[in-house]
C-alpha positions in Angstrom: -14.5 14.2 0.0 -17.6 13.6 -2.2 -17.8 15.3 -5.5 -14.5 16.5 -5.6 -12.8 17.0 -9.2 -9.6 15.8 -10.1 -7.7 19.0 -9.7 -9.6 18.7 -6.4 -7.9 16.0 -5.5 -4.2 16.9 -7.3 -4.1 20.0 -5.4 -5.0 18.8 -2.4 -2.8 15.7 -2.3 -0.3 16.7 -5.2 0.8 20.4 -4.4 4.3 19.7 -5.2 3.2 18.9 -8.9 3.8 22.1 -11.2 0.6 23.8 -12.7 1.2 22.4 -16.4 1.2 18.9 -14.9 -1.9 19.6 -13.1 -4.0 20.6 -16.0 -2.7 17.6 -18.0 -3.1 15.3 -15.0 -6.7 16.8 -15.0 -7.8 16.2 -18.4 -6.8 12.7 -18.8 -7.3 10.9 -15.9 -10.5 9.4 -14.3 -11.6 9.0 -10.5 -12.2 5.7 -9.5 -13.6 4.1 -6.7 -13.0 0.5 -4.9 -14.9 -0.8 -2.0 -13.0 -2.3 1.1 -11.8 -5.7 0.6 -11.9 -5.1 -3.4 -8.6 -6.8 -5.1 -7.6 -3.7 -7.2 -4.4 -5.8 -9.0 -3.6 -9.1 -9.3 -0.3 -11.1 -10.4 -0.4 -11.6 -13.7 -2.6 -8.9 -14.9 -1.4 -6.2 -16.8 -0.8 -2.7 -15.6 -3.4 -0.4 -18.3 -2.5 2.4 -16.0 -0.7 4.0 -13.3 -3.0 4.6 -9.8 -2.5 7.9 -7.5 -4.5 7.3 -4.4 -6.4 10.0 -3.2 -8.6 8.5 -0.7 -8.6 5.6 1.8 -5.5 3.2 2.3 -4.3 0.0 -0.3 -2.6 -3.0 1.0 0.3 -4.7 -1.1 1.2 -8.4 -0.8 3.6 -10.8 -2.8 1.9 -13.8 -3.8 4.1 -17.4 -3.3 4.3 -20.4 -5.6 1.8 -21.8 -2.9 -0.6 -19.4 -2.9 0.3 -17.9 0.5 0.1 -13.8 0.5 3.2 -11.8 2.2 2.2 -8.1 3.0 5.0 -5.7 1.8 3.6 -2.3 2.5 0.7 0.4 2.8 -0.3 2.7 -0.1 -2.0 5.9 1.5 -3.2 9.1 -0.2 -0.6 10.9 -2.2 1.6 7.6 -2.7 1.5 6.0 -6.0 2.6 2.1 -6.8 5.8 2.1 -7.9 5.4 -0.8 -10.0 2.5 0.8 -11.7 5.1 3.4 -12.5 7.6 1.6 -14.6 5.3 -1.8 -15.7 2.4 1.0 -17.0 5.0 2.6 -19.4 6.7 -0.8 -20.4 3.6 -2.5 -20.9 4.2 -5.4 -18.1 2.6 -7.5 -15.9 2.0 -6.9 -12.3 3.8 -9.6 -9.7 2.0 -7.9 -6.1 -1.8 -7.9 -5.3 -2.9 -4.3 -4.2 -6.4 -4.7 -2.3 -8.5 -2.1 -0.5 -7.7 -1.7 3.2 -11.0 0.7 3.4 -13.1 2.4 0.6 -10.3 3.9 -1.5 -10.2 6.5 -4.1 -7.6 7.0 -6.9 -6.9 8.5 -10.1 -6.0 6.3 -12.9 -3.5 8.1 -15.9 -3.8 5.9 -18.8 -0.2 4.6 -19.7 -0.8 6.1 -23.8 0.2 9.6 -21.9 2.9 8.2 -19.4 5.9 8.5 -21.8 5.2 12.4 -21.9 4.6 13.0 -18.6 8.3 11.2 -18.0 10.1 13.5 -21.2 8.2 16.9 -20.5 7.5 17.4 -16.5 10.4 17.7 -14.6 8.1 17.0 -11.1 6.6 14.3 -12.3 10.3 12.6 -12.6 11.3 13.9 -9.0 7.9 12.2 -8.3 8.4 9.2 -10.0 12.2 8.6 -8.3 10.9 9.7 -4.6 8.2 6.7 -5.0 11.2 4.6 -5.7 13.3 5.4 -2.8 10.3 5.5 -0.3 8.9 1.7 -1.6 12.4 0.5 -1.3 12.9 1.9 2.4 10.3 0.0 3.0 11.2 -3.1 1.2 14.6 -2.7 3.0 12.8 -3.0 6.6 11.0 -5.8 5.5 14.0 -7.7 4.4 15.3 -6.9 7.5 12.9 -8.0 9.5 12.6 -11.3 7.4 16.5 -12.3 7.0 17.6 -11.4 10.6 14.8 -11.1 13.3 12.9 -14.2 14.9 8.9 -14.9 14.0 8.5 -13.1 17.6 9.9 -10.3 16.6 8.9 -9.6 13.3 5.5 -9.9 14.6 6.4 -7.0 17.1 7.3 -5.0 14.3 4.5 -6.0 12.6 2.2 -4.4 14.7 3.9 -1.4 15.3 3.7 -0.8 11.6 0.4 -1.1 11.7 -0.2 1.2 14.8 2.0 3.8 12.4 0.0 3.1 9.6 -3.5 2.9 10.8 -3.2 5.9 13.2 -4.5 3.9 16.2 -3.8 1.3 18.6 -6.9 -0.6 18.5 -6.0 -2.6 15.4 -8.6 -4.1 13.7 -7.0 -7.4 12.8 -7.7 -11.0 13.4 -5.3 -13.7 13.9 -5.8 -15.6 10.3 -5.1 -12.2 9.2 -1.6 -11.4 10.8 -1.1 -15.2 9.9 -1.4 -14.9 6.2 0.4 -11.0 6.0 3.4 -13.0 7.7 2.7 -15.9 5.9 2.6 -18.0 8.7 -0.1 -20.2 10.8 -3.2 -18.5 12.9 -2.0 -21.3 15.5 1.5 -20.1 15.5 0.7 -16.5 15.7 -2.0 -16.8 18.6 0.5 -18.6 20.3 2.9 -15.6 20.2 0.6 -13.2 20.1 -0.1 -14.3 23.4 2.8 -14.7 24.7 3.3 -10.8 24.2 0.4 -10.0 25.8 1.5 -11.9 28.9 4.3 -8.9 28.8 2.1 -6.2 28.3 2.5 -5.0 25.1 -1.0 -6.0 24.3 -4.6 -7.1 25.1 -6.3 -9.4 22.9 -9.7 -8.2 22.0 -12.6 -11.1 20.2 -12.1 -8.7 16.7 -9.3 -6.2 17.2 -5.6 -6.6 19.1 -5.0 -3.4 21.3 -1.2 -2.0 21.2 -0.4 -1.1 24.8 3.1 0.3 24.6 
């Protein structure tokens, strides 16, 4: 993936975009590139553009009062931040933290040229509302999982996310991990987390919980 251009990366991961939104795309945006573990947006901080990841996967977590982190969902490439969408153009501030999962690459489109792309490309609008609806499918599962299923069992469907997402069932996660994306306790979530592998669903590794089922 090294070198590529931004058309490069528009064709590649943007096909459905129409030629004339390509060559503007092209000429105004810049590649950018954040290490893993790199916080790429924090509460509070205003939105100077609108991100279109190309390369690698982003995390996205609420923050609490309390400083505790909630993870929401993945951003992979050819997803864009929905947020970014709408707070870019109306010049607000971001309330999620987007961090690196694994060396990501994205393009950044300044918001001075986000009201045009909106008025004048008809694919960047489809775009634009199929970002919606995906981020609030997800949402939706999350409130589900949150308002009507035990800690037990939104850990379970917490880690099959994550075997969807990832694209493997050797998870790289630690406990204090799954603690703070469910915003609970590393004790509680050992706890259970053995209690499922006692069922076979997993095996606990020192660095990395394997998905069995």
């Amino acid at each position: 993936m090294a070198n590529l251009s931004a058309n490069d990366y528009l064709q590649q991961y943007f096909p459905q975009f129409e030629l004339a939104l390509k060559e503007k795309l092209a000429q105004h945006t810049s590649i950018k590139t954040f290490e893993t573990g790199e916080l790429m947006m924090q509460p509070g901080q205003y939105f100077r553009s609108t991100m279109l990841v190309v390369a690698g996967k982003v995390k996205l977590y609420r923050q609490g009062e309390d400083g505790g982190e909630f993870f929401m969902y993945y951003l992979e490439p050819g997803n864009a931040c929905a947020l970014s969408l709408i707070c870019a153009t109306k010049q607000e501030t971001s309330e999620v933290m987007a961090k690196a999962v694994e060396k990501t690459t994205v393009l950044s489109i300044p918001i001075e040229i986000m009201d045009d792309l909106v008025r004048n490309y008809k694919t960047w609008y489809y775009f634009t509302l199929e970002t919606y609806r995906s981020r609030f499918e997800e949402l939706l599962q999350v409130i589900d999982s949150v308002a009507f299923k035990g800690l037990d069992e939104r850990l379970m469907f917490y880690l099959k996310k994550q075997v969807e997402k990832l694209n493997t069932k050797q998870l790289p996660l630690t406990h204090q991990e799954i603690a703070a994306d469910l915003n609970s306790s590393r004790e509680v979530i050992s706890r259970l987390l053995k209690k499922i592998e006692q069922r076979g669903h997993v095996i606990l590794h020192r660095n990395y919980v394997e998905w069995l089922k």
